[in-house]
Each structure stands twice: as structure tokens, then as C-alpha cells.
C-alpha positions as CSV (number, residue, x, y, z in Angstrom):
1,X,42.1,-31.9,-24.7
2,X,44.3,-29.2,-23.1
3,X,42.5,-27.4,-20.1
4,X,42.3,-23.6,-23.0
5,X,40.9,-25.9,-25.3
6,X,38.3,-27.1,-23.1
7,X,37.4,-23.2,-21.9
8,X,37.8,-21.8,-25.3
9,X,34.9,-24.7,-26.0
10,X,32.8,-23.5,-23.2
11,X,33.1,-20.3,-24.3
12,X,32.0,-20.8,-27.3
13,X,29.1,-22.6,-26.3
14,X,28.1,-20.2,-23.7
15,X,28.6,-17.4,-26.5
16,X,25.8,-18.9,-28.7
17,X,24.0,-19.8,-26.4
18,X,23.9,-16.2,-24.8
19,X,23.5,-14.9,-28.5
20,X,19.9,-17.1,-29.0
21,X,18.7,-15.9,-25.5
22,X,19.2,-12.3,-26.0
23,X,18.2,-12.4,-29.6
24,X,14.9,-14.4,-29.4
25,X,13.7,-12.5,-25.7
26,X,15.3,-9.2,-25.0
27,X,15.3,-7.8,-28.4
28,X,12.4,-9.7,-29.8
29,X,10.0,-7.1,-29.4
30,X,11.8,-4.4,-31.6
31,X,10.8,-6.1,-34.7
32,X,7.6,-7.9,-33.2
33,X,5.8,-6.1,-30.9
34,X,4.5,-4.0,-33.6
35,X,3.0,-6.4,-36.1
36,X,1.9,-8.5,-32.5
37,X,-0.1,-5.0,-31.8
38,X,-1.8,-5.2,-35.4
39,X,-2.9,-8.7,-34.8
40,X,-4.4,-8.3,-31.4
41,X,-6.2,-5.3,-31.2
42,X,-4.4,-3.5,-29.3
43,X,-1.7,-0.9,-28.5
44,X,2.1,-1.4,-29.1
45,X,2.5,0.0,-25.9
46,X,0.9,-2.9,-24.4
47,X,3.4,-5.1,-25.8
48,X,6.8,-3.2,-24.3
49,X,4.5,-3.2,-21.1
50,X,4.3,-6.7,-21.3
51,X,8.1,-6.9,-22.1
52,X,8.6,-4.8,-18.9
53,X,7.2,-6.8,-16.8
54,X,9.0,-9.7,-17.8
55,X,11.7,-7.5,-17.0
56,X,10.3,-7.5,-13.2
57,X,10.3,-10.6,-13.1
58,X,13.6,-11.8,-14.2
59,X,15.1,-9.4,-11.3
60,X,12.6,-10.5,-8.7
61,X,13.5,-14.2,-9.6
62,X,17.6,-13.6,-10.4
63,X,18.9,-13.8,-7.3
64,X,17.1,-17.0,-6.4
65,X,18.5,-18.3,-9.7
66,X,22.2,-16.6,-8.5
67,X,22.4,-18.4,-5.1
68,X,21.3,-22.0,-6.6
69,X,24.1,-21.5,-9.5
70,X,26.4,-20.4,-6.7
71,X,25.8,-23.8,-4.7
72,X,25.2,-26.3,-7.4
73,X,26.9,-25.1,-10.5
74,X,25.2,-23.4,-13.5
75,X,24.5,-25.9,-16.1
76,X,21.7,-27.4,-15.3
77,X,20.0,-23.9,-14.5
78,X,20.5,-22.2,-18.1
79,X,19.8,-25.6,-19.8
80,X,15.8,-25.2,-17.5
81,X,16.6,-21.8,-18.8
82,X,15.9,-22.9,-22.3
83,X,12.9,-25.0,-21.6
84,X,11.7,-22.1,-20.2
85,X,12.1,-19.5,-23.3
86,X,10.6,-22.6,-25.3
87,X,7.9,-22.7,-23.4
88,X,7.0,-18.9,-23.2
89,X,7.5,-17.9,-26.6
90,X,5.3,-20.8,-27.7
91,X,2.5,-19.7,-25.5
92,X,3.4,-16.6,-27.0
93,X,2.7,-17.8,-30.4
94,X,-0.7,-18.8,-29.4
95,X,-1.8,-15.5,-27.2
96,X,-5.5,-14.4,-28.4
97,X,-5.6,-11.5,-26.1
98,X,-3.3,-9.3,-23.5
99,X,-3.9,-11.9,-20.8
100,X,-1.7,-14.9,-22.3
101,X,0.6,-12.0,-24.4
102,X,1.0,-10.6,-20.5
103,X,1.4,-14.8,-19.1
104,X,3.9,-15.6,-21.8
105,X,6.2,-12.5,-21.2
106,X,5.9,-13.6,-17.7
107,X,7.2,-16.9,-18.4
108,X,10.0,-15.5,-20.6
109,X,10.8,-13.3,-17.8
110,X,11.7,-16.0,-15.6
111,X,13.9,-17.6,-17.9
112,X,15.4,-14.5,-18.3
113,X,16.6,-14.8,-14.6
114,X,17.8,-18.2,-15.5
115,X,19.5,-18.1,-18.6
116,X,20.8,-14.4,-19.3
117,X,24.3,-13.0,-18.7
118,X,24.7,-12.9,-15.2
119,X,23.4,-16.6,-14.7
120,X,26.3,-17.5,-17.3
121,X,28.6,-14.9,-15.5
122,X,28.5,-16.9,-12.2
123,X,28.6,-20.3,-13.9
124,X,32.1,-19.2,-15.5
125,X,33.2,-18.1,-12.1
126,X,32.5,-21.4,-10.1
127,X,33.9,-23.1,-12.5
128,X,37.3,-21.3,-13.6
129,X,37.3,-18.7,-10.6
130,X,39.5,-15.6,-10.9
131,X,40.7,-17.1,-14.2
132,X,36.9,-16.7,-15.8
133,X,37.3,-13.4,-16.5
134,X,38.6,-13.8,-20.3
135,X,36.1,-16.1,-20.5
136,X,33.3,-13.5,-19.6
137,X,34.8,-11.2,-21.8
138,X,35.1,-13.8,-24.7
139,X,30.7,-14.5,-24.2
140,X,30.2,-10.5,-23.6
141,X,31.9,-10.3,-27.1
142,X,30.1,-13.3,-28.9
143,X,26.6,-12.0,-27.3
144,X,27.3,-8.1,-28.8
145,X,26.2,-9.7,-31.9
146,X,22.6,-10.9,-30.6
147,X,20.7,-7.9,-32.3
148,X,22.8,-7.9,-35.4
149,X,22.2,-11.6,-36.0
150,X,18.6,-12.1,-34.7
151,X,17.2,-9.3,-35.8
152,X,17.3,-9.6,-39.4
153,X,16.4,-13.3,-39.3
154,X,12.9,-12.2,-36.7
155,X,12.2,-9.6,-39.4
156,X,12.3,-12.3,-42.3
157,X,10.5,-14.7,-40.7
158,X,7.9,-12.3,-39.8
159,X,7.6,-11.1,-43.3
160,X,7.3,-14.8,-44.9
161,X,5.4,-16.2,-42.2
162,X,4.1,-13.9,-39.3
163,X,5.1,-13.1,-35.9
164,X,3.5,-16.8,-34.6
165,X,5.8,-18.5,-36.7
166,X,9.2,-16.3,-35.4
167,X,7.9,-17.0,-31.6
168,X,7.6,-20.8,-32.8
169,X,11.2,-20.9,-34.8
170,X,12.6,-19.0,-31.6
171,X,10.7,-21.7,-29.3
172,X,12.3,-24.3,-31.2
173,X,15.9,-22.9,-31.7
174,X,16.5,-22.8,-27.7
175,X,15.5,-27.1,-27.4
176,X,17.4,-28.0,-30.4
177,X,20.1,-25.3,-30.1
178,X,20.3,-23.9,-26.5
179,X,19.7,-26.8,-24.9
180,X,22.5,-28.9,-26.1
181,X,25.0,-26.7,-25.7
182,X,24.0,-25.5,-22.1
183,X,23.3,-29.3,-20.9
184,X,26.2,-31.1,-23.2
185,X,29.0,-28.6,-23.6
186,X,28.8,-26.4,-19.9
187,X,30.7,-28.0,-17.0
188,X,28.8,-29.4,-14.3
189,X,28.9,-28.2,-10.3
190,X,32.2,-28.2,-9.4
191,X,33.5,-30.7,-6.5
192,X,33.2,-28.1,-3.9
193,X,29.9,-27.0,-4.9
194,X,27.7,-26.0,-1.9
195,X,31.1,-24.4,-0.1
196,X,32.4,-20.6,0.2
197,X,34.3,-20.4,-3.1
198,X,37.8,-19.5,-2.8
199,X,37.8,-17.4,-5.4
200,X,35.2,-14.2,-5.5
201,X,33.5,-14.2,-8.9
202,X,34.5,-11.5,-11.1
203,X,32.7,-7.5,-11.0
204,X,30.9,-7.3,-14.0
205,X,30.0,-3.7,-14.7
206,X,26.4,-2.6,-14.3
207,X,26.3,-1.5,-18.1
208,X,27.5,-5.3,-19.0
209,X,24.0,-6.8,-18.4
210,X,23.1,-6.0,-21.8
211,X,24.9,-6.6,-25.0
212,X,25.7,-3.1,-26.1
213,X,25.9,-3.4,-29.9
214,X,22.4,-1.7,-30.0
215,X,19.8,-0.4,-27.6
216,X,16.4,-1.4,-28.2
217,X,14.1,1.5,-29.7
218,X,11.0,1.7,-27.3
């Protein structure tokens, strides 16, 4: 397999992958957080406030996430990234109050530091360097579609089977989907891992941290 062949699969990996993170956490509670609200007595405010702070977290936690990608390679990171999103939005499935709603976001939140674009972004730099910049654009282009895609399918599974059962389809998407193709299709730490890289990963633009096909209504 030529060395484009081999990229355009990582790509394509990373560009799923990316899509089933941002669709099943960052915009998750658009179509959830009210019916979540209904269930649990209490305010749909409380639910983006929950969101927010997972949002805390995942920038508290993403630079930690940044400098181990930086010396070991990224793969293995977004692949803990995905047990991670399993493992919150199952223990979001099973909140009975704010405090486990609040704990599960939390947990979400630090996958988010782990598995969302800018953990993916320096993975395709230490791997391809200056040349991972098509590759960027490729995921950024794939992941525009996370709303577009997961939204209607959150919405229908809400309808059919409640907001438990999305957290629990999400939950189980990332370790049958995400998983694989983070752990099996992502190259590993490159030989020089652990050294000043030659080549200074790309600028990504402030505005590129979230898909921009939609902006989630608060």
C-alpha cells in the first residue's frame, strides 16, 4: 500500500471517528438535554450547565493530553479516549439525580480532552509533520457532518426508546466503532517519539475546534 493510500486510510478513520465523538458528546445535549430535564426533575438549564462544565474540564485536562500525544504518539490516547465516552455516557444513562448527570458530564469532559479535534490534530502532525495538513483538512471536513448525521439518529432513538437508550447506543458505538479504528487503523508513536519534532505541527485556527456545520442552540 502506497504511503497516500495509507494517509487517505487514516484519514478516514480519524474522520469517523471524530464524527461519533462530536456527535454523541458535544452536540448530544441539543436533542437530549431537554427530555433528560423532563425525566429528572429538574431544569434544562441544569443540563447545559452540566455540559459546561465538562467543557472545563476538557480544557483543564487538554494540555496534559497534548504534551503525552506530543511524546508518545496519539493512538493510544484517542483509543482511552473512547473508553472514556463509553464510560460517561453510560453512567449517564443511569443518572437518578444532578449529582451523577453532573459526574457523567465530567467524565465525558475528560474524554473530550482526549479524543476531540485537537488530540487528533497533533496525532496527524507527529506522524506526517508539515505534510498533515491535508489530512487535518480532510478530518475537519468529514467531522462538519457530526450534527447532520448524529442528530437525527439521537432524536430517533430518543423517540423509540428514550434518552437512556441514545446515551447506551452512543456508549456502545465508541467500543465497537471508535475504538477499532483509533487502536487498529491510527499509526502508532513514531520512532522519534519523546524528541523535539522537526517539523512544528500545523496552526489550526481557533474557530476549527468545532465542526462548524451548525452551532449548538443553548
Amino acid at each position: 500500500m502506497s504511503a497516500r493510500s495509507r494517509q487517505t486510510r487514516v484519514v478516514a478513520a480519524l474522520g469517523l471517528a471524530q464524527t461519533l465523538a462530536w456527535g454523541s458528546t458535544y452536540y448530544l445535549p441539543a436533542i437530549l438535554a431537554a427530555p433528560m430535564a423532563r425525566d429528572l426533575g429538574i431544569q434544562t438549564g441544569t443540563v447545559f450547565l452540566a455540559f459546561s462544565a465538562a467543557l472545563v474540564v476538557a480544557a483543564f485536562l487538554g494540555p496534559l493530553a497534548g504534551r503525552h500525544i506530543d511524546r508518545f504518539g496519539g493512538r493510544d490516547v484517542l483509543a482511552a479516549s473512547n473508553l472514556i465516552f463509553a464510560a460517561g455516557l453510560a453512567m449517564m444513562s443511569a443518572a437518578d439525580g444532578t449529582g451523577m448527570l453532573f459526574a457523567a458530564w465530567l467524565v465525558i469532559g475528560a474524554g473530550m480532552a482526549m479524543g476531540l479535534y485537537e488530540a487528533a490534530f497533533s496525532t496527524l502532525a507527529g506522524v506526517y509533520g508539515k505534510s498533515a495538513r491535508g489530512a487535518i483538512t480532510g478530518i475537519t471536513l468529514f467531522a462538519g457532518f457530526a450534527s447532520t448525521v448524529c442528530w437525527p439518529i439521537s432524536a430517533w432513538l430518543e423517540a423509540g426508546s428514550g434518552w437512556r437508550s441514545a446515551c447506551l447506543f452512543w456508549a456502545a458505538a465508541h467500543l465497537l466503532v471508535g475504538l477499532p479504528l483509533n487502536r487498529l487503523l491510527v499509526p502508532g508513536a513514531r520512532p522519534d517519539a519523546g524528541a523535539p519534532s522537526p517539523h512544528p505541527a500545523p496552526a489550526v485556527p481557533a474557530a476549527a475546534s468545532a465542526p462548524r456545520d451548525a452551532a449548538m442552540p443553548l
